[in-house]
N, C-alpha and C positions, 0 to 999 in steps of 0.2 A: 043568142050570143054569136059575132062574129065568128067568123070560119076562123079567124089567124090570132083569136083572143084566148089564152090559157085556160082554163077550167078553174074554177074556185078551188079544188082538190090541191090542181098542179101547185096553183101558185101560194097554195099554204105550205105545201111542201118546200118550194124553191124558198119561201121566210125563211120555215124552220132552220134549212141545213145554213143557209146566211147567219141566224142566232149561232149556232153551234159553233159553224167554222172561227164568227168572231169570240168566242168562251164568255159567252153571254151567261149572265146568273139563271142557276136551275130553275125559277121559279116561271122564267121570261117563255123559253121554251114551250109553255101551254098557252102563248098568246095566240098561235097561229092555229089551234082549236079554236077558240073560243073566235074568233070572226067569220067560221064556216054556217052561221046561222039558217043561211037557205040553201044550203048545200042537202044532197042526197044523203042520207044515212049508210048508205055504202062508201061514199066520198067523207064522211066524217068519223069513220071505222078505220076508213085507212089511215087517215092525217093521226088520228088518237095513235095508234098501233107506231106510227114513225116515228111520234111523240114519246112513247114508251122509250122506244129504241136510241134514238138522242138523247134521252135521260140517262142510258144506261151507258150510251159510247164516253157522255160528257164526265160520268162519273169514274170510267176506265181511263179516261185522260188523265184527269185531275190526280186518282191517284198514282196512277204510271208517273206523273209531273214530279208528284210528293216521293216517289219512291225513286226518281230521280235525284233528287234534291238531298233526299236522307244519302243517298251512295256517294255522292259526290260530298256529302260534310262528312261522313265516313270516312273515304277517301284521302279527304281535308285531312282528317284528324289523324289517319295512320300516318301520313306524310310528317302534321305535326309533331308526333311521338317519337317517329324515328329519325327528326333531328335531334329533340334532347337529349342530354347526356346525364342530368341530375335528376335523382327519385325524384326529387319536391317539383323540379318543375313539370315533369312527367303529371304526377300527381296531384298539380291544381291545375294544369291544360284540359284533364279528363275531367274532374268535375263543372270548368266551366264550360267543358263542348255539351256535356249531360245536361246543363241548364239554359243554355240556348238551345239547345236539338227539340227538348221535348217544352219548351217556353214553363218552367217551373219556377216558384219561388226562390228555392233552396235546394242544392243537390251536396251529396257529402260521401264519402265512401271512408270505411272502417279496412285496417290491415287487420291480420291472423298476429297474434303475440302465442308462439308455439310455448314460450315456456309458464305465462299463465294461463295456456288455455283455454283465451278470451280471443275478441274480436274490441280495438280501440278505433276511436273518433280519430282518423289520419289526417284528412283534410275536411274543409266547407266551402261554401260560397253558396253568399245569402244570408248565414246564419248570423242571430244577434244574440243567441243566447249563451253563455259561458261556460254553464252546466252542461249543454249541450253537446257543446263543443268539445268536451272533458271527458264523454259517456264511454264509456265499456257494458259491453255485452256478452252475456257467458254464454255456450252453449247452448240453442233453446229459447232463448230468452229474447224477447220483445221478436220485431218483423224481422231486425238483422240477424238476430238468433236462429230463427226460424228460416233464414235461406242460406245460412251457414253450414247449419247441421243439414238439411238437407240437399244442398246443394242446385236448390231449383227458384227462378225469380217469382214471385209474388205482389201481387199489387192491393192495395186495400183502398177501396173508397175515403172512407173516415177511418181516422187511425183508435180513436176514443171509443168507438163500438165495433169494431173486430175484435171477435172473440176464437179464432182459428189460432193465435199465437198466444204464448203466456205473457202477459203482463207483471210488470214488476215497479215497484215503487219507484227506484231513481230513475228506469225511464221512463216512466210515464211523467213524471214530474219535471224530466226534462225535454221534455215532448213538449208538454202543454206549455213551457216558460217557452219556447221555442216559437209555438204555435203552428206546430204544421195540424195538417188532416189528411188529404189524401197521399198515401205514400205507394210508390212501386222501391223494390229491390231487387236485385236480380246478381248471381255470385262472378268474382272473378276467378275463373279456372286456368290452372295451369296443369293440363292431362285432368287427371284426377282428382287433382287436388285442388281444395279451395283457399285462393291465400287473402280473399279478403271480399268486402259487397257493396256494390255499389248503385246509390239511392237519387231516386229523386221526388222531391216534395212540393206538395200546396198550400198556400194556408186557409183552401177552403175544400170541401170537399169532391172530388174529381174522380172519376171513372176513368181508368185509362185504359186505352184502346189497346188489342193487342199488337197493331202496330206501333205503338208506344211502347209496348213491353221489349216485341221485338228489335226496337230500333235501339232503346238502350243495351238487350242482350250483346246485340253488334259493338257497340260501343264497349261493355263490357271484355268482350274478347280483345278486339285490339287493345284495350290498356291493361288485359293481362299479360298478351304477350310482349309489350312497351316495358310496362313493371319490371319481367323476368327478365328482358335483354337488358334495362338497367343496370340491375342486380349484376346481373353477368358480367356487364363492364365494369361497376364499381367492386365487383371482385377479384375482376383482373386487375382495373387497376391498383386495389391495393397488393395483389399479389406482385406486380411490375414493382410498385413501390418498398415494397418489402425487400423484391429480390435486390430492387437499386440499395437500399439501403444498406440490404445483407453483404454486395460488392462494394461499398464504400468502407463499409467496416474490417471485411478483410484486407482489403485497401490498404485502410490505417492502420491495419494490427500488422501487417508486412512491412511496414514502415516501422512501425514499434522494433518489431523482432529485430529489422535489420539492424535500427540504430540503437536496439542495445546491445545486438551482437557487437556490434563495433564499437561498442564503450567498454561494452565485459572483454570486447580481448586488448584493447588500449590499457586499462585498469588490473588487470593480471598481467598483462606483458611487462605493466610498470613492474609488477611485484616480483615477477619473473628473473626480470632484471637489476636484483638488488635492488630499487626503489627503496627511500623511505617517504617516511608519513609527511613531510615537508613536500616533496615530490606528488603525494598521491592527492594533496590540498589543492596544491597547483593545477593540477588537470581538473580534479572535479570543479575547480572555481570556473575553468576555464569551460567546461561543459555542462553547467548551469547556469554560467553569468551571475554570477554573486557570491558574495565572499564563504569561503568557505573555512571551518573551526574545526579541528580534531582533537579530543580530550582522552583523558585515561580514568578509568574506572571511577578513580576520587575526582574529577574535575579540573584537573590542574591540565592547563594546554599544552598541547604536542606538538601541532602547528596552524598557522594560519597565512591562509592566501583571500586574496582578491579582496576589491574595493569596500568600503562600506563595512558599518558595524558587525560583529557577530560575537555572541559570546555562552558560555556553558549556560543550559538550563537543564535544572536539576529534577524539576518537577515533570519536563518533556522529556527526559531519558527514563524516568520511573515508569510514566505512560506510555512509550514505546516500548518498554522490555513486556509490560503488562496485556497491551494489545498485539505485541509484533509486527510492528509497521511503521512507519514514520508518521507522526502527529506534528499539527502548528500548534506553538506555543508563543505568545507574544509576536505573532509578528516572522517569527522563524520555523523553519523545517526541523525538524529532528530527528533522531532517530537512533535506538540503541545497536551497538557494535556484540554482539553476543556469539559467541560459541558454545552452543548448547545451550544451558541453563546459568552459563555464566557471562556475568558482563563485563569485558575489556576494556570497553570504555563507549564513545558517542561522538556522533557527525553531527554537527551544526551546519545548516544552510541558510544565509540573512539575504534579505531585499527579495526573495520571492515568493511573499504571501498568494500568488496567484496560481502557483505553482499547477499545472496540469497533471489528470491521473498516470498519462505516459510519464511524465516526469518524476510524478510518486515513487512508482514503481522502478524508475530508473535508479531514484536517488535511494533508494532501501537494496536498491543489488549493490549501491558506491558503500552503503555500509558493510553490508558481506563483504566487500574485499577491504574494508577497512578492518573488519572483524581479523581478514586472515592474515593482514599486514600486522596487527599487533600479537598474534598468536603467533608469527614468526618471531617478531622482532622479541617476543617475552621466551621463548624456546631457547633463540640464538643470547639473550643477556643472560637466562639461566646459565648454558654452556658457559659462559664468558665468567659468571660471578662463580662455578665450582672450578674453574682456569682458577681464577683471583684468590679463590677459598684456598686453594692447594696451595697457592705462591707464599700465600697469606702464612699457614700455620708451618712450611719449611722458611721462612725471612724468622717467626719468633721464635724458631727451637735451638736450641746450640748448635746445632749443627751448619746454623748460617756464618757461623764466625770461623769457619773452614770454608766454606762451599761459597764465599761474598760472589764470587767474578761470574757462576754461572747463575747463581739469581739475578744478579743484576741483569746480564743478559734476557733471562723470561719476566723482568719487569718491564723492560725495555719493549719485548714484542707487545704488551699490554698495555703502551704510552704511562707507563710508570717509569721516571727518572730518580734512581736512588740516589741519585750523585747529589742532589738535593735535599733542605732538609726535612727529617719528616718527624710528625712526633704520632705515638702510638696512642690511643685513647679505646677506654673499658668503657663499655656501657652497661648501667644496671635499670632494670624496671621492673615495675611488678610481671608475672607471669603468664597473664593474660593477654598481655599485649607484645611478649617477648617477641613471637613470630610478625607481628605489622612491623615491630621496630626492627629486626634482621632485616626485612626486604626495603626497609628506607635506608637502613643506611649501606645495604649493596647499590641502590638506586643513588645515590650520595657519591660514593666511590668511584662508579661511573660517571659521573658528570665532573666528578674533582680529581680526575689522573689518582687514583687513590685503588686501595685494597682493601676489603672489608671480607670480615669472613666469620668464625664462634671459637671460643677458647674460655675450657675452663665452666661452658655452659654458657657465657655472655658474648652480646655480639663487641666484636672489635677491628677496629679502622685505624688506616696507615695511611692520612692524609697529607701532602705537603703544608707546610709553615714556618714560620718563623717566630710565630706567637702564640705558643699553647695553649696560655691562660686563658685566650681573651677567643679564642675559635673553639675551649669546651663552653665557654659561657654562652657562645653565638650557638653554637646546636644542641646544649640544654635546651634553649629556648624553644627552637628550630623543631627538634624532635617531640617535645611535649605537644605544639601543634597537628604534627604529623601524625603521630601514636595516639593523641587522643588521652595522655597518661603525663602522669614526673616523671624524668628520664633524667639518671646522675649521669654526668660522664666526669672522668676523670682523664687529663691530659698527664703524659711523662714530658720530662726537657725534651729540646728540640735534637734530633740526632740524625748523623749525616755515615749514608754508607749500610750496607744487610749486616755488617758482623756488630753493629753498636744498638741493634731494634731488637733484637734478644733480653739485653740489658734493660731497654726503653719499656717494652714489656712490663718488664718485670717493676719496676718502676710506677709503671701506669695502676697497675692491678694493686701496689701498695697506697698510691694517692684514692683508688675506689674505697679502699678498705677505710681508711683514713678519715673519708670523708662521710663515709656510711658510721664513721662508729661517732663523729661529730656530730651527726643527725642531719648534714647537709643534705637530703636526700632530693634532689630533683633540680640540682644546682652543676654547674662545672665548676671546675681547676685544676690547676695541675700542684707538684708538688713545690715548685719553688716556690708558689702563693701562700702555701701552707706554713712551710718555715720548718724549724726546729719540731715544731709540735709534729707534723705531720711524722715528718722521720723518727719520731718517739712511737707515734700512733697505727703507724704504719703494721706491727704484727702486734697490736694491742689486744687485750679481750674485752676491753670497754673500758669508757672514761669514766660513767657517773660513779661504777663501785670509789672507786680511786680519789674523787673529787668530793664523796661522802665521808670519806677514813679520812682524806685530809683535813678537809674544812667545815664538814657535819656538826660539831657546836659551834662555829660559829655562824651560819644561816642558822640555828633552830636559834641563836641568839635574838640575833637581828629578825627572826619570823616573827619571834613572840613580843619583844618588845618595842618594835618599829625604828630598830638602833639602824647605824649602816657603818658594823664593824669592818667588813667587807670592802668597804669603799675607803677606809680607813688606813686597812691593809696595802691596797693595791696604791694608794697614795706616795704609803710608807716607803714600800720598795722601790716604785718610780721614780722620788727622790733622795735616790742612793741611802735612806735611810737619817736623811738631816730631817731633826726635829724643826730646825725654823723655816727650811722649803715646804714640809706638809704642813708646817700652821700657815702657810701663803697660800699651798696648793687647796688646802681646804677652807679656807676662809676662816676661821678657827684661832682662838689665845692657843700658845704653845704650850701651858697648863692642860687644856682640854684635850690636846695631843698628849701630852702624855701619861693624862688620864685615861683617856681611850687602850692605849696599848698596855696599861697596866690591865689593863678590862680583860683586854686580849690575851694577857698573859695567864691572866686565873683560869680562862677559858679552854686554852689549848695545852696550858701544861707551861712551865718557865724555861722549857729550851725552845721552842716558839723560834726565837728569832738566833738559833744556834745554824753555823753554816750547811748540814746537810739535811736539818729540820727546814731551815728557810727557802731550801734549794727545791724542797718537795711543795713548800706551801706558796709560792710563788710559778710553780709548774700548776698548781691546781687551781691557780686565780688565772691562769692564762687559757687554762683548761674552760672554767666555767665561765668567762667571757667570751669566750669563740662559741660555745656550746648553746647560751642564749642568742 
C-alpha cells in the first residue's frame, strides 16, 4: 500500500461520517463494514464499533429533530390559543393540532358537565359517527372515565380488548359505529382539577409511544390553560356586558324618574292651581300625543282633548280597577281613577297602542292625579250642593216671603238669578234609588244655574223656566235613565222672585200628590196640565174608592153584559145633554139613546141626571178617563 494511500480502516471511516453528516437512512450506515472484507480484524472492530456510535448519534439527532419539531408545533399552538377569543374556536384548534401532531385518524376531547357529574363529547375531528359524537361518559366509565376519575393519561393499543377500564354498552357501541382501536387519553388540568380529556385515535390498532403520550400531555396543558383564559374572558366579558347593561338601565330609569318628576309636578301644579278636568286632558293629550277622554264613575264624559278618536270603555275600566293598572282595550290605554277602593271614574288614551312601559307607568300616575282632581272637584261640589241644600230649604219656608232681598243676594253668589222665572219640582221614586236620584239631580242643578236640595223626604229642584209642563216631562224621562228606575216629578206654575217659591212649593208637592193618586207614577206635569181635577185631587185620599160609590153599577153593568153605558154617559154630558147631538155623537136612532139612559136610570137610581148627582157623576167619568 502506498505510503500517501489511507488504510481501508481510515477510509471506512471517512464513508461512514459522509453517510451520517448527509442523514443518510439508518440501514445505509453498515455499508462502510461490510466493504472492509480484507481488512485486519482489528480495523473491522473499530469501523463496527464507529458503526454502533453513528447509529446511536443519528438516532440522538433524529429525535432531538422530532423533539424539535414537537416545540415548535407546541409553540405554534400556544401562540394559536392565545389569539382566540371564543371557546369553540379554542376548542376545535386543540383537537386538530392533537391530530396533526400525533398523525391520528380522529382526535375529540370531552368537557366536565359539573352538574351531571359526567364528562360530554365537546368537540371531534375525523369523527363520522353521530353516536359518537353524542357520547357521555360517567365517572369510571370507558378510557375517558378512567382518565377523568383518575386524572392520569392512558393509552390503549386496541380499544375492543382493554380490559383495565370498565366497559359499558353505549360506549362501546359507539366506539365500534366509530371505529377506532387504538386510543391515548390524557386529562385537561387546571391546578387540581380536571375539567375535561383529551383523545386521540386510530382506526387500527397502535402502540403509542410515550413520546406520543408526552407530546399530547403538552398539548393538553396548553389547552387547558387556553380553555380557562377563555373562560375568564367570556366571564368578563359577560360581566363588562352586564355591567354595560346595568348602566344603561340606570340610565333609562333616571330618565324615567326625571321625566316623571316633571310630569307629576306639571299635573299637580295644574291641580294646585285650581285646574280643572278640561285643563288636566289638555296636558295629558299634550304629553302622550294623543287624544285624551276623562269620564265619571257612570261613563258620561268630563272632557276631552287632543286629535283623533277616544271614547269610554266600560269593560277596560272594570279591568283596571281589577288589575290596578292601565290595560289596552280596543285599540286604547286605560285605566281606572280610584281612591281606594272606590272608583271616581277613568282616563282614556287613543292612537297609542304601542304605548311604552315608561309610558304605562307614566300614564297610571296621570290617573292618580286624575283620581285626586275628581276627589276635589266631588269634596268642593258637595260643599257647594250643602251651600244649595241650605239656600234651597230657607227660598221654600215662609220665612222667604220676609227675607226675598237677602236670598236673592246668596243665590246670586251661586249663579242663581231669582229675578227669573223658576218653577219648583217634587220628585218621587221608589226607595232604593232615592240616594242615585238626590245626587243626579244635585249634578242637574249645577249644570242648570239651579238649586236642588230634600224636603219633606223627596228630592227637590228650583230650575229656571218658562215651561213646567213640558221640562217635568223632559226629566221624567231624563232621570228614569239616570236612576235606572220611574221617576214622577211634578212641576208647580212658573214663579218669579223667593217670596212667590214658598207658595210654588207648596203647589208642586200638591201636583205629586195628585198625580200619584192618578196612578201617573213615573210621568211629569205640572198642575195647570191637570186642570180642575188636579186641584180637587190635590189633598184627596184616593180616586178609585170615589169613582166605585159613583159609577160602581154601572161598569159592573157594562162588565157583565158587554153594554158601553159608560160611553153613553160621557156622550150624554159632552153634548150639553141633547138627545139628537148624542144620537149623532154616537151613531145611534135617538130611541136607542133614550133607551140607553132609561137603562141608566134603573141603574143608578132616578136622580141620576139631578144637578148635584150629575155634578158628581160627571167628576167620576173624568175621574176614570184620566185614571186609564
Amino acid at each position: 500500500m502506498p505510503a500517501d494511500q489511507p488504510s481501508p480502516a481510515t477510509a471506512a471511516l471517512g464513508r461512514l461520517f459522509a453517510l451520517l453528516a448527509a442523514d443518510a437512512p439508518e440501514d445505509q450506515l453498515d455499508e462502510p463494514a461490510r466493504d472492509l472484507e480484507g481488512a485486519s480484524a482489528a480495523d473491522r472492530a473499530a469501523v463496527a464499533e464507529a458503526t454502533a456510535v453513528a447509529r446511536t448519534i443519528r438516532r440522538t439527532l433524529v429525535q432531538r429533530r422530532r423533539r424539535e419539531a414537537e416545540l415548535a408545533a407546541l409553540f405554534d399552538t400556544a401562540g394559536d390559543l392565545a389569539a382566540l377569543r371564543n371557546l369553540d374556536s379554542v376548542l376545535r384548534a386543540i383537537v386538530r393540532r392533537a391530530k396533526t401532531l400525533l398523525n391520528v385518524d380522529v382526535s375529540y376531547l370531552s368537557l366536565q358537565d359539573p352538574a351531571a357529574g359526567d364528562t360530554y363529547m365537546r368537540v371531534t375531528d375525523g369523527s363520522v359517527s353521530a353516536k359518537f359524537q353524542r357520547l357521555r361518559l360517567g365517572l369510571g366509565e370507558g378510557l375517558g372515565g378512567l382518565v377523568a376519575e383518575t386524572a392520569l393519561p392512558y393509552a390503549c393499543p386496541d380499544y375492543r380488548h382493554d380490559t383495565v377500564f370498565h366497559h359499558t354498552g353505549p360506549i362501546d357501541e359507539a366506539v365500534t359505529e366509530e371505529g377506532v382501536r387504538g386510543i391515548v387519553g390524557v386529562p385537561l388540568r387546571v391546578g387540581e382539577t380536571v375539567i375535561g380529556v383529551l383523545f386521540a385515535a386510530d382506526r387500527t390498532p397502535r402502540d403509542f409511544t410515550p413520546d406520543d403520550v408526552a407530546m399530547l400531555v403538552s398539548l393538553a396543558n396548553h389547552a387547558a390553560v387556553a380553555i380557562e383564559s377563555v373562560r375568564q374572558l367570556e366571564e368578563t366579558r359577560e360581566t363588562l356586558r352586564d355591567l354595560r347593561e346595568a348602566a344603561e338601565t340606570s340610565a333609562r330609569l333616571n330618565r324615567m324618574l326625571r321625566r316623571a318628576e316633571a310630569a307629576h309636578d306639571r299635573l299637580t301644579g295644574l291641580v294646585l292651581r285650581g285646574g280643572d278636568v278640561a285643563d288636566l286632558a289638555a296636558e295629558a293629550a299634550g304629553l302622550f300625543g294623543g287624544p285624551i277622554g276623562i269620564y265619571d264613575a257612570a261613563g258620561a264624559e268630563l272632557a276631552r282633548s287632543g286629535d283623533g278618536p277616544v271614547r269610554f270603555a266600560a269593560t277596560g275600566v272594570d279591568d283596571s280597577q281589577t288589575g290596578r293598572g292601565a290595560v289596552l282595550t280596543d285599540g286604547m290605554w286605560v285605566c281606572a281613577a280610584m281612591a281606594g277602593s272606590e272608583r271616581l271614574g277613568g282616563i282614556v288614551l287613543g292612537g297609542r297602542p304601542d304605548l311604552s312601559d315608561e309610558d304605562k307607568r307614566l300614564f297610571e300616575r296621570t290617573a292618580l292625579v286624575t283620581a285626586l282632581l275628581l276627589l276635589l272637584r266631588r269634596s268642593v261640589a258637595d260643599a257647594e250642593d250643602r251651600v244649595r241644600g241650605e239656600l234651597l230649604d230657607d227660598l221654600l219656608a215662609e220665612s222667604a216671603r220676609r227675607s226675598g232681598s237677602s236670598l236673592a243676594m246668596r243665590a246670586g253668589k251661586l249663579g242663581v238669578d231669582l229675578r227669573r222665572t223658576h218653577a219648583v219640582l217634587t220628585l218621587d221614586c221608589d226607595a232604593a234609588v232615592r240616594p242615585r236620584l238626590a245626587s243626579e239631580a244635585k249634578r242637574l242643578a249645577r249644570t242648570e244655574h239651579g238649586l236642588a236640595g230634600s224636603r219633606d223626604g223627596r228630592p227637590v229642584l228650583v230650575l229656571p223656566t218658562d215651561d213646567p209642563g213640558a221640562l217635568a216631562g223632559r226629566l221624567a224621562a231624563w232621570f228614569a235613565r239616570a236612576a235606572g228606575s220611574r221617576v214622577t216629578v211634578a212641576a208647580s206654575a212658573a214663579a218669579s222672585g223667593p217670596d212667590r217659591l214658598p207658595a210654588a212649593y207648596d203647589e208642586a208637592a200638591r201636583c205629586l200628590e195628585a198625580m200619584l193618586t192618578l196612578g201617573r207614577k213615573g210621568q211629569g206635569g205640572s198642575m195647570e196640565q191637570l186642570g180642575f181635577v188636579g186641584l180637587l185631587l190635590g189633598e184627596a185620599d184616593g180616586v178609585a174608592a170615589f169613582v166605585r160609590r159613583t159609577l160602581g153599577p154601572v161598569l159592573d153593568y157594562d162588565a157583565k153584559r158587554g153594554t158601553d153605558l159608560v160611553g153613553t154617559l160621557e156622550a150624554y154630558f159632552g153634548c150639553g145633554r141633547n138627545l139628537a147631538k148624542t144620537r149623532t155623537a154616537l151613531r145611534v136612532h135617538v130611541n136607542t139613546v133614550s133607551q140607553r139612559l132609561e137603562r141608566i136610570g134603573a141603574v143608578l137610581g132616578e136622580d141620576w141626571a139631578g144637578p148635584e148627582r150629575s155634578l158628581e157623576i160627571q167628576l167620576a167619568l173624568r175621574l176614570h178617563r184620566l185614571a186609564s
